[in-house]
Residue frames as a rotation matrix with the C-alpha (Angstrom) as fourth column:
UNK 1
-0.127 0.991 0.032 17.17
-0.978 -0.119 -0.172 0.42
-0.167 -0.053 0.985 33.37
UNK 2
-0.327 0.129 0.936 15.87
-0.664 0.674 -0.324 -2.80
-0.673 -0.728 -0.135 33.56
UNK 3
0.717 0.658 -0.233 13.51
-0.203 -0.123 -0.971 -2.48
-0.667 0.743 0.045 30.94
UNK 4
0.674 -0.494 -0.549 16.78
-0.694 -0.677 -0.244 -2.34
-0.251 0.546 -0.799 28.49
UNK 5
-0.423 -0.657 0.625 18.47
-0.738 0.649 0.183 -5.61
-0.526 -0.384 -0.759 30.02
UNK 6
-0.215 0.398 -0.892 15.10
-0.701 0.573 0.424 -7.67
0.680 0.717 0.156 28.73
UNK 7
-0.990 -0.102 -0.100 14.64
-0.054 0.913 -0.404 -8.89
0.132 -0.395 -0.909 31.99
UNK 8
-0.621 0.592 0.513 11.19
-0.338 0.388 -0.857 -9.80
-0.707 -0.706 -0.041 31.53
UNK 9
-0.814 0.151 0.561 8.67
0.503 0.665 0.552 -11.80
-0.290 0.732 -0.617 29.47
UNK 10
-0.832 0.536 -0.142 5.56
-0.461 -0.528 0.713 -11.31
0.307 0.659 0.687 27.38
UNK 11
-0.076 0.789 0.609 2.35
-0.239 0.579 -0.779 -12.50
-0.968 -0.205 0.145 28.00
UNK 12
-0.555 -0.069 0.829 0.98
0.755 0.377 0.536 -14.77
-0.349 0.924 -0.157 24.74
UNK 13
0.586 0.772 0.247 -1.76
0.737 -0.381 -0.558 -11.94
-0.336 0.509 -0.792 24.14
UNK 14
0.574 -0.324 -0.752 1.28
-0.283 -0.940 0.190 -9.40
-0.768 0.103 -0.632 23.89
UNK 15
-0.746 -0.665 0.041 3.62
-0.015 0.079 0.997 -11.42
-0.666 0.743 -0.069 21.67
UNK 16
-0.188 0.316 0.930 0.71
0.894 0.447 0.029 -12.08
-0.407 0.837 -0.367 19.48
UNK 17
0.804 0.339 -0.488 0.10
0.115 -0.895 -0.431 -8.35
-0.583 0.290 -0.759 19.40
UNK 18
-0.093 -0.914 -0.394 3.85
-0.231 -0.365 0.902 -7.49
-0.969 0.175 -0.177 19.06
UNK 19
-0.524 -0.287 0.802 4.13
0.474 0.684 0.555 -10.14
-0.707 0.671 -0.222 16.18
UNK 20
0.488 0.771 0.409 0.93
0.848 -0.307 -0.432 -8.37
-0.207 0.558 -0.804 14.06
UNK 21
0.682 -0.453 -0.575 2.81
-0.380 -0.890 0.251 -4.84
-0.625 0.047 -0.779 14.80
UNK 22
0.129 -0.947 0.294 6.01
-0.366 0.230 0.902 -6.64
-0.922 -0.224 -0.317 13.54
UNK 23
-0.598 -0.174 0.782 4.81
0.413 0.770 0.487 -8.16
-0.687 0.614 -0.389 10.47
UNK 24
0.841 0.377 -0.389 3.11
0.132 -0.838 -0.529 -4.85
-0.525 0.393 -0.755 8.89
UNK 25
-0.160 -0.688 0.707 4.58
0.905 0.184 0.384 -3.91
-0.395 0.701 0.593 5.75
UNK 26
0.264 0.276 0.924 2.45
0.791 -0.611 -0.044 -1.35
0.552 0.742 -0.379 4.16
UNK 27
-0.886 0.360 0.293 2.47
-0.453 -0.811 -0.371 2.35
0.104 -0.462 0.881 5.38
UNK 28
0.141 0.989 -0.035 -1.13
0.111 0.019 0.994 3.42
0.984 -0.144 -0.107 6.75
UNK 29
-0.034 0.405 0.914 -3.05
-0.956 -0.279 0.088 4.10
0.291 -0.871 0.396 10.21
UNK 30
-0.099 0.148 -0.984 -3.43
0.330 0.938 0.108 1.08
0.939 -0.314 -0.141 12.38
UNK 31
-0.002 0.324 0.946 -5.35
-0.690 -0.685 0.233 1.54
0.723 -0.653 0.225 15.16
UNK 32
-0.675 -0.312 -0.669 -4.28
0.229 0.773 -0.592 -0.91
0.702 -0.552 -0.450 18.56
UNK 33
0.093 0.552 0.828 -6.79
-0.856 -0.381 0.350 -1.11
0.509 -0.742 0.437 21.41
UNK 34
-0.479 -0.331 -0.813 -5.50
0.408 0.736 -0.540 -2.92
0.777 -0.590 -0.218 24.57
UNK 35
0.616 0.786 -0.056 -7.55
0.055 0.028 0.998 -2.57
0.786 -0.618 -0.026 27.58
UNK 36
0.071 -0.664 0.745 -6.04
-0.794 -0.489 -0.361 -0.93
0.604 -0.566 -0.562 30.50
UNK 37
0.455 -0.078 0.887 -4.48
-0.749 0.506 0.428 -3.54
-0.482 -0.859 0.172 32.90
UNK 38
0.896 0.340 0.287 -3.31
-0.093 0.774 -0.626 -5.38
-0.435 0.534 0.725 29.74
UNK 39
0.074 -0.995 0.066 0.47
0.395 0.090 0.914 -4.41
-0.916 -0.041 0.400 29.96
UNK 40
0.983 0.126 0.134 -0.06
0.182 -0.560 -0.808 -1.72
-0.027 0.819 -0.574 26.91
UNK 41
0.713 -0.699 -0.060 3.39
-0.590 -0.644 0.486 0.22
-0.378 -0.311 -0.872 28.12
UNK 42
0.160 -0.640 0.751 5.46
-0.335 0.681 0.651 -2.95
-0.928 -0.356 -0.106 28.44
UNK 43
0.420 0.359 0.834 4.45
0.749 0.382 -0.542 -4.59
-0.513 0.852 -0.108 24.95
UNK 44
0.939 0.159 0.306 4.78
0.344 -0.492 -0.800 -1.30
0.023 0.856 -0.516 23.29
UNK 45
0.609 -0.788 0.087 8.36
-0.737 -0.522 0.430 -0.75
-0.294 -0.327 -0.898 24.41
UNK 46
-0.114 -0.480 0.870 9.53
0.049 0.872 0.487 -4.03
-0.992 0.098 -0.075 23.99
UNK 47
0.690 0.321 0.648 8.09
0.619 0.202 -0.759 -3.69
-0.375 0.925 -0.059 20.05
UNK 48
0.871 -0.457 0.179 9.99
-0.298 -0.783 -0.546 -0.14
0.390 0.422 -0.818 19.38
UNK 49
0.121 -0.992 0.045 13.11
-0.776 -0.066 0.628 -1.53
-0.619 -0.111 -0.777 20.95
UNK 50
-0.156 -0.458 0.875 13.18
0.409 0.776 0.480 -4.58
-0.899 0.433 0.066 18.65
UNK 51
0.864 0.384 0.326 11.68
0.502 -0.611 -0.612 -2.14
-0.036 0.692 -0.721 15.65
UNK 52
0.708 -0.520 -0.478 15.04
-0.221 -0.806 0.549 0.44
-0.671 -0.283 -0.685 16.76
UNK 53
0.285 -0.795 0.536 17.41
0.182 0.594 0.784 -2.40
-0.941 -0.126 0.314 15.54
UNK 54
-0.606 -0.101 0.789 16.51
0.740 0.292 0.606 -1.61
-0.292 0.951 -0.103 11.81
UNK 55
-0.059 0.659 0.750 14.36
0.937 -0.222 0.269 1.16
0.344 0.719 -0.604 11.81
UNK 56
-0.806 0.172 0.566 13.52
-0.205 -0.979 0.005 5.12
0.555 -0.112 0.825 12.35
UNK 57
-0.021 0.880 -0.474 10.92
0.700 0.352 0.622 4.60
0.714 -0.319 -0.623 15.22
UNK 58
-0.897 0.114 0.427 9.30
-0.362 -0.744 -0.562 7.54
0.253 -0.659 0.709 17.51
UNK 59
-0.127 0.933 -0.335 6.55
0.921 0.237 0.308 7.44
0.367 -0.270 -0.890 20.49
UNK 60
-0.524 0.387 0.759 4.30
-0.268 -0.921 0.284 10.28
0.808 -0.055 0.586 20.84
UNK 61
-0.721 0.234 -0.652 2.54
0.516 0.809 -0.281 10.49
0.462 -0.539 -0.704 23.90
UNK 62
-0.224 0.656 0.720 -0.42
0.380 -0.622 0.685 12.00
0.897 0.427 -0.110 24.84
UNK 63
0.966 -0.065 -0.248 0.42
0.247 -0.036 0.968 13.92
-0.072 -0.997 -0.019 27.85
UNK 64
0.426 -0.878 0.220 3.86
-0.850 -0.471 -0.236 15.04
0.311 -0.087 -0.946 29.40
UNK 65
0.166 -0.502 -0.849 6.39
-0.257 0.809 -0.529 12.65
0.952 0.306 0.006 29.75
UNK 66
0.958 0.274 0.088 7.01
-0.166 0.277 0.946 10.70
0.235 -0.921 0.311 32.50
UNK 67
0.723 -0.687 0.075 10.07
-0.494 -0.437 0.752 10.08
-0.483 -0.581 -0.655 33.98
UNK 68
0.247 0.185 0.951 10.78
0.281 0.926 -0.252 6.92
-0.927 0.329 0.177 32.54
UNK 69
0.854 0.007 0.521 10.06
0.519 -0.107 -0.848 8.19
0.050 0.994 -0.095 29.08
UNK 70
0.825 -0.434 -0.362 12.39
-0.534 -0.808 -0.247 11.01
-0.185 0.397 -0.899 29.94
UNK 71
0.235 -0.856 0.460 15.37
-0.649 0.213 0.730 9.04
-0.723 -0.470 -0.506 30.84
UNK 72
0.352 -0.078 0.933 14.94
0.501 0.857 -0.117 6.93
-0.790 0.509 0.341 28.01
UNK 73
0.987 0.115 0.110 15.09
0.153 -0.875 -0.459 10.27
0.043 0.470 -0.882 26.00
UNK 74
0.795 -0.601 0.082 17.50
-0.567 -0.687 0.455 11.91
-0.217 -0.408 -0.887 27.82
UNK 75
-0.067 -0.870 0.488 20.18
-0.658 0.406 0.634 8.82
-0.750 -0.279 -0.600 28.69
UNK 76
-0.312 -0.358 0.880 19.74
0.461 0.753 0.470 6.06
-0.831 0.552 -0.070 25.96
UNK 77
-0.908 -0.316 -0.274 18.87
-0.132 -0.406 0.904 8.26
-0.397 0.858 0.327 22.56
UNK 78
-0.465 0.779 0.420 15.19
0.701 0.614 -0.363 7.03
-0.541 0.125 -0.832 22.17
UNK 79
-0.823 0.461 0.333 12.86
-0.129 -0.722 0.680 9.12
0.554 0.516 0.653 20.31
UNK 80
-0.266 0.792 -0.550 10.18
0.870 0.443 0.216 9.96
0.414 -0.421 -0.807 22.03
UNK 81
-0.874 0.228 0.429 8.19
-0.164 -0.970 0.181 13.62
0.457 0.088 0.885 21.98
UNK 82
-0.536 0.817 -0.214 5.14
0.347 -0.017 -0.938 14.32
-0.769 -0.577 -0.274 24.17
UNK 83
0.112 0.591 0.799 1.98
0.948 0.178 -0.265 15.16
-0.299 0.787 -0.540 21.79
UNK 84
0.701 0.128 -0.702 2.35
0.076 -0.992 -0.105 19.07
-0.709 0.021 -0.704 21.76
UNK 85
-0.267 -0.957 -0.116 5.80
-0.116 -0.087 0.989 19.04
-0.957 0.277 -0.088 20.24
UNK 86
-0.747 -0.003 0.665 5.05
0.522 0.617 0.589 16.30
-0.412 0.787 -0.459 17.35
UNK 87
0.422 0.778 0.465 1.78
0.860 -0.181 -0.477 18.35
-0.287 0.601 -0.746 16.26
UNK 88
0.429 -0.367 -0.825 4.14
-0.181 -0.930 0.320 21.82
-0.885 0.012 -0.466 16.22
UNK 89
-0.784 -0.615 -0.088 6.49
-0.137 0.033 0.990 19.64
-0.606 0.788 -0.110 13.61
UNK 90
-0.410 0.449 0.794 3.55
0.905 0.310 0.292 18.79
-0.115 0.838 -0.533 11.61
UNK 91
0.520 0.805 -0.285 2.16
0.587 -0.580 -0.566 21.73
-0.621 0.127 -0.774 11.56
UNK 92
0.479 -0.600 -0.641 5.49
-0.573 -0.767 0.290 23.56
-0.665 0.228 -0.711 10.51
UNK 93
0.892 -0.114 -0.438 6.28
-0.301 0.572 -0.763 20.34
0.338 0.812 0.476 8.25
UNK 94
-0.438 -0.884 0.166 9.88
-0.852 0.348 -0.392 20.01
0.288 -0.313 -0.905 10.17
UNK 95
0.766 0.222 0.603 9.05
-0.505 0.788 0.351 16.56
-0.398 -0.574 0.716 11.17
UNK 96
-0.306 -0.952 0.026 11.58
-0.871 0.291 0.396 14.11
-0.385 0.099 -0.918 10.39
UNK 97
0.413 0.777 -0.475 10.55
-0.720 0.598 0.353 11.17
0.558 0.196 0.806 8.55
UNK 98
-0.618 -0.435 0.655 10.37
-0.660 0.740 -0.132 7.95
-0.427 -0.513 -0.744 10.41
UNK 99
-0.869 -0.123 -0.480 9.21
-0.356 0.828 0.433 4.02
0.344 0.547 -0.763 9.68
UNK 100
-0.021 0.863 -0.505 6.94
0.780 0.330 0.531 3.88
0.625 -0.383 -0.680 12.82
UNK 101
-0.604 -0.046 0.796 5.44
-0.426 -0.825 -0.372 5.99
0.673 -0.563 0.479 14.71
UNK 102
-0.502 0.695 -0.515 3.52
0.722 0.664 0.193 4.73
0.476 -0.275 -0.835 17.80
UNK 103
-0.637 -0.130 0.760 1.23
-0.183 -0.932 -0.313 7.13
0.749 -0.338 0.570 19.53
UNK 104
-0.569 0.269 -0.777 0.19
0.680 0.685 -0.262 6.27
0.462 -0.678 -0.572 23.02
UNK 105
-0.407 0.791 -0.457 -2.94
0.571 -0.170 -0.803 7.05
-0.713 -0.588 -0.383 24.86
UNK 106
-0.978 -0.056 0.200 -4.17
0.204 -0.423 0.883 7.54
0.035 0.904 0.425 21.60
UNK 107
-0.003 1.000 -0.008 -8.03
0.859 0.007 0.512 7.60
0.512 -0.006 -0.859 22.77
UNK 108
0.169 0.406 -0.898 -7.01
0.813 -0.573 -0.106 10.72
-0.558 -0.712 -0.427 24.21
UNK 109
-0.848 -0.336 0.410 -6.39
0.522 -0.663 0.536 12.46
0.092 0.669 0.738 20.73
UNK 110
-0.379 0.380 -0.844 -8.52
-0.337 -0.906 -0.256 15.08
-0.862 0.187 0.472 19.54
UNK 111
0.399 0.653 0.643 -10.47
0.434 0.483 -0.760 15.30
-0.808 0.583 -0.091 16.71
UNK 112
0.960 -0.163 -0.227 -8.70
-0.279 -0.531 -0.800 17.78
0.010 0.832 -0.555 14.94
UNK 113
-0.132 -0.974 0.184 -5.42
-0.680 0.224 0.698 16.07
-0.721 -0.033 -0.692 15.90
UNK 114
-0.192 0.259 0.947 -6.70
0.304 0.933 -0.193 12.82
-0.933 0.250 -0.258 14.66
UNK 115
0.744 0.353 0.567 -7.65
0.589 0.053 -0.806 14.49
-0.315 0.934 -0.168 11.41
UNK 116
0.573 -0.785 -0.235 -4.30
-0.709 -0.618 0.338 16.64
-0.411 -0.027 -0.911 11.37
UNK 117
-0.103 -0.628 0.772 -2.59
-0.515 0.697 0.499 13.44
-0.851 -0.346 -0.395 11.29
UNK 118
0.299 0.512 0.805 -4.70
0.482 0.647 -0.591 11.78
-0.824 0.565 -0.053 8.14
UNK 119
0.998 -0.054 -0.013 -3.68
-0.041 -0.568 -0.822 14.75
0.036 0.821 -0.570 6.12
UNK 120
0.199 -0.975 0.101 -0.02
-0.843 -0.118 0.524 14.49
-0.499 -0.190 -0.846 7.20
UNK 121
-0.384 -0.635 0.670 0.56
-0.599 0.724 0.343 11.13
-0.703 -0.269 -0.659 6.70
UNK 122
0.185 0.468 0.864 -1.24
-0.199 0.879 -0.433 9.52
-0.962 -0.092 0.256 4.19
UNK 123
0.902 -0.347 -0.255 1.28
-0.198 0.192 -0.961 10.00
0.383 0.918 0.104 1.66
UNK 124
0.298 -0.844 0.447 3.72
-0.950 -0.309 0.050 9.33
0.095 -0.439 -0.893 3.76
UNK 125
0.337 0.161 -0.927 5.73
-0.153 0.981 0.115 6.01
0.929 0.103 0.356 3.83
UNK 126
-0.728 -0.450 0.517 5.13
-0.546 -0.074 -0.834 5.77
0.414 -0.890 -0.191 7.33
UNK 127
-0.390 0.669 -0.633 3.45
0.440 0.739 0.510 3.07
0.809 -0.080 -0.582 9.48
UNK 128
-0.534 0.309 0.787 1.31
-0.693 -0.693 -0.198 4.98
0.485 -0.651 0.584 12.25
UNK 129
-0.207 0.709 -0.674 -0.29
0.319 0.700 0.639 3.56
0.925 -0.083 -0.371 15.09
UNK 130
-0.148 0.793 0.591 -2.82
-0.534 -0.567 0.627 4.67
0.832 -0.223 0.508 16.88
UNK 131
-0.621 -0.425 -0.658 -2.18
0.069 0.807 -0.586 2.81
0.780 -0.409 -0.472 20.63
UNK 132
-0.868 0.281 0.409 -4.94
-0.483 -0.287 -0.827 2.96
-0.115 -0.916 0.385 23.85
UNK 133
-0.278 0.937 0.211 -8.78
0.416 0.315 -0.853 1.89
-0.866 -0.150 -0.478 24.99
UNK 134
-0.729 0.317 0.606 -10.71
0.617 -0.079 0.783 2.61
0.296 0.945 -0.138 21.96
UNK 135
-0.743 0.540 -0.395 -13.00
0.155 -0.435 -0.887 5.48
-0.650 -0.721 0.240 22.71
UNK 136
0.253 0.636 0.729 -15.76
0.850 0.213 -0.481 6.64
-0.461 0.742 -0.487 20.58
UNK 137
0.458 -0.463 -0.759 -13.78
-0.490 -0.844 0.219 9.66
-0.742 0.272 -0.613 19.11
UNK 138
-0.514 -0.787 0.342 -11.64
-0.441 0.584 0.681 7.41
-0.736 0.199 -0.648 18.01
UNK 139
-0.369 0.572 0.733 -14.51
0.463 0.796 -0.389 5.26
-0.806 0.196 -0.559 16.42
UNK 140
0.653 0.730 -0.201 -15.93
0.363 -0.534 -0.763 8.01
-0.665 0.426 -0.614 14.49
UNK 141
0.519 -0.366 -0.772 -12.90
-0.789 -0.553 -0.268 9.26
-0.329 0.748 -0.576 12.66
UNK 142
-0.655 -0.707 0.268 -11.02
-0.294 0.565 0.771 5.67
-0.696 0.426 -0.578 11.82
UNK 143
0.335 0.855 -0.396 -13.20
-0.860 0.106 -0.499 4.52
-0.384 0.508 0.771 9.07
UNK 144
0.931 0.043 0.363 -13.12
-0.036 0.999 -0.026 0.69
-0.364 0.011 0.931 7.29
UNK 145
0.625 -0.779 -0.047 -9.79
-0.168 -0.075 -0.983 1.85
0.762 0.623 -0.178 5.25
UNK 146
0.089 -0.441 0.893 -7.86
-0.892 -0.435 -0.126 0.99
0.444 -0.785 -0.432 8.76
UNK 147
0.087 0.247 -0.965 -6.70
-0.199 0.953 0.226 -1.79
0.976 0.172 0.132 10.27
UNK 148
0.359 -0.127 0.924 -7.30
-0.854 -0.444 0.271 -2.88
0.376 -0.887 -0.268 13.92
UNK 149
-0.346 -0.511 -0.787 -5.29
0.093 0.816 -0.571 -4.81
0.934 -0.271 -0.234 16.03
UNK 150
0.503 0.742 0.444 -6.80
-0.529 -0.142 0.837 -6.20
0.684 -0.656 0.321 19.70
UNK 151
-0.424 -0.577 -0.698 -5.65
0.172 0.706 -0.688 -7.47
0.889 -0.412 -0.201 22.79
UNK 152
-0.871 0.384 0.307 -7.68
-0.409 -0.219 -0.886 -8.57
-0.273 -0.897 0.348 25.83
């Protein structure tokens, strides 16, 4: 895969994103809203492979996996669980802990995911982030305790 080699660059609006994502310490929710066309995919791969080097790092995705995702899955060792799965382990508590989680097309959670997720995790020492267009679902359950990050 290509993707894997590093042959390509960032735009400055992604490294500055990356760099914010990168320089999170606490646990907590952290909600990302990148406007489609804004190289969401690229960015957010490029973050969890430099994040891999040193850390426990899964992407949830909202939706079935694409190829791509699988093969990353399948042939290099990636974590990476489509959204059904990852709510089954929380519900049954088998999750594994990890450092980050990123969950893409996150404006297509649910509400009761989205509030599944607050009760899971917010004793958890786990950095979550919340990754897509900001919808107004979204708006209504992140509240000021939350930090957003923007690009675009």
């Amino acid at each position: 895969m290509l993707f894997l080699e590093g042959d390509y660059l960032l735009s400055q609006q992604q490294q500055v994103l990356q760099n914010n994502i990168l320089t999170i310490s606490e646990s907590g929710f952290y909600a990302v809203n990148v406007p489609s066309g804004n190289g969401k995919a690229l960015m957010l791969y490029d973050t969890v492979k430099k994040l891999s080097e040193n850390n426990t790092v899964l992407i949830v995705h909202v939706g079935k996996l694409n190829a791509a995702q699988s093969s990353l899955r399948r042939n290099y060792d990636w974590k990476i669980v489509p959204i059904r799965q990852f709510m089954k382990k929380i519900k049954s508590k088998k999750l594994q802990n990890f450092d980050y989680i990123f969950i893409d097309e996150a404006q297509n959670l649910s509400i009761k995911n989205i509030n599944s997720l607050v009760n899971y995790f917010e004793m958890r020492p786990t950095r979550l982030f919340l990754i897509g267009a900001t919808s107004s679902n979204t708006k209504k359950n992140i509240d000021n305790d939350y930090s957003f990050l923007t690009i675009g």
